[in-house]
C-alpha positions as CSV (number, residue, x, y, z in Angstrom):
1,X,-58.6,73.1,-66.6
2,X,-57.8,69.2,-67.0
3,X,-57.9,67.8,-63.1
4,X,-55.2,65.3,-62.2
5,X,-55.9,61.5,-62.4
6,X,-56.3,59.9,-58.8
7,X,-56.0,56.3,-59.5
8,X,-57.4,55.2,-56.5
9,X,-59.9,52.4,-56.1
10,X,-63.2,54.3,-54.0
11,X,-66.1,53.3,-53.1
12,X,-69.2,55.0,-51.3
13,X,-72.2,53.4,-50.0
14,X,-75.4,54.5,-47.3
15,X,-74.7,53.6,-43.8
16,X,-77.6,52.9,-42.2
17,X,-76.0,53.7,-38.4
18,X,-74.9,57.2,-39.5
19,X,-77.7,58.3,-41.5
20,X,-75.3,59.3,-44.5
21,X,-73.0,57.6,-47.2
22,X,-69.8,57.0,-46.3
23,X,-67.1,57.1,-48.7
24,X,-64.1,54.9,-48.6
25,X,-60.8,54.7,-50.4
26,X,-60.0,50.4,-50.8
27,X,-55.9,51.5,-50.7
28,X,-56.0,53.5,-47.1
29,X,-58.5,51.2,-45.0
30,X,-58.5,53.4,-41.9
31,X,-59.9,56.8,-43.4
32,X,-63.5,57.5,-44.6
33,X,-65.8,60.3,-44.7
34,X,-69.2,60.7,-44.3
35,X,-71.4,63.2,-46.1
36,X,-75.4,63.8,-46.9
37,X,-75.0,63.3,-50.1
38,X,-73.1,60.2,-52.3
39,X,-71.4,63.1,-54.7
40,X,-70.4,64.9,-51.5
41,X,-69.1,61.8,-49.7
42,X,-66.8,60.9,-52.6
43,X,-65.4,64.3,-52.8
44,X,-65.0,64.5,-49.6
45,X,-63.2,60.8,-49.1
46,X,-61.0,61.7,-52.4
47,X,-59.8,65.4,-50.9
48,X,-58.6,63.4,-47.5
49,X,-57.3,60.5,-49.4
50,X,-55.1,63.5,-51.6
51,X,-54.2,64.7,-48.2
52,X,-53.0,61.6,-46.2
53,X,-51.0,61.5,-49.2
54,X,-49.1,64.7,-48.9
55,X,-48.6,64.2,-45.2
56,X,-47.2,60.7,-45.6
57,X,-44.7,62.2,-48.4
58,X,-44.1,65.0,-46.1
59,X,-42.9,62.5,-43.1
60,X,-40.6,60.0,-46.1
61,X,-43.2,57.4,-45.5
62,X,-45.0,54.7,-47.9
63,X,-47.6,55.9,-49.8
64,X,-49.8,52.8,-51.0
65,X,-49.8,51.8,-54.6
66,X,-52.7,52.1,-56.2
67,X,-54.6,48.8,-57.2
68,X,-55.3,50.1,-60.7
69,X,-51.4,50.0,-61.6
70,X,-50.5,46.6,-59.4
71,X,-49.6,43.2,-60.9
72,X,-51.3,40.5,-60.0
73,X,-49.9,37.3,-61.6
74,X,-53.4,35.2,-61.3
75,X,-52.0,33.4,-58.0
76,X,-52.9,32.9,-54.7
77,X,-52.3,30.6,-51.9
78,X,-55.6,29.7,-49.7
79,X,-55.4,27.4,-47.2
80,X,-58.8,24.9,-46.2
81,X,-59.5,22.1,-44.1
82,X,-59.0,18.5,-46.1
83,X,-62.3,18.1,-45.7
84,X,-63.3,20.6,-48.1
85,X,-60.7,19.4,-50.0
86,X,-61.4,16.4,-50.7
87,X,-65.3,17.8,-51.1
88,X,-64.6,20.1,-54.0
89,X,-61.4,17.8,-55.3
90,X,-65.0,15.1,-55.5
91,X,-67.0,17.6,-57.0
92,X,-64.1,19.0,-59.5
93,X,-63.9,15.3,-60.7
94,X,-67.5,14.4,-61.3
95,X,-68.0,17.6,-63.2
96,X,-64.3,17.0,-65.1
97,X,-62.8,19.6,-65.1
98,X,-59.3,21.0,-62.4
99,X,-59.7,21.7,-58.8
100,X,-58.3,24.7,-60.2
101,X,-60.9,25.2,-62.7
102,X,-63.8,24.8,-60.4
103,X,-62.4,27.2,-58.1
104,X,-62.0,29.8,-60.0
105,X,-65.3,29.2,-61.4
106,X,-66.9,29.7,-58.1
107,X,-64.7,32.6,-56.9
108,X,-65.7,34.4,-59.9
């Protein structure tokens, strides 16, 4: 039997204050699920994330796109104090290459 494709973004990781990994789903912020095991805890955050979706469906409201099938266009605003500005407009020019360039460099 082929399963469905869920093309949500998840990720699970050990948290230290519960003793147990904690899976999350990146799209639906407020839900996790913590389990004993990592195999467990993705399961477990997948089956809940399937679930949320049926009840929002069920009430005609907004399910969350998935980030695998978004657009991004390669823009984004971000907003700094002139003083780091200036710094990394200083530092983009002594190493000749954009602001933009330099950036993106260090974002990635």
């Amino acid at each position: 039997m082929k399963s469905k494709i869920d093309p949500y973004t998840y990720r699970v990781s050990w948290s230290q204050e519960d003793q147990e990994y904690v899976g999350l789903c990146a799209e639906f912020p407020g839900l996790s699920w913590l389990a004993e095991t990592h195999e467990t805890a993705l399961a477990g955050i997948r089956k809940l994330t399937k679930d949320t979706i049926a009840d929002l469906i069920k009430n005609n409201e907004r399910v969350p796109e998935p980030l695998s099938t978004r657009s991004f266009s390669g823009k984004f605003m971000v907003r700094i104090l002139p003083e780091v500005h200036r710094e990394l407009a200083v530092k983009a020019a002594e190493s000749g290459v954009s602001l933009n360039r330099l950036v993106s460099s260090r974002l990635s």
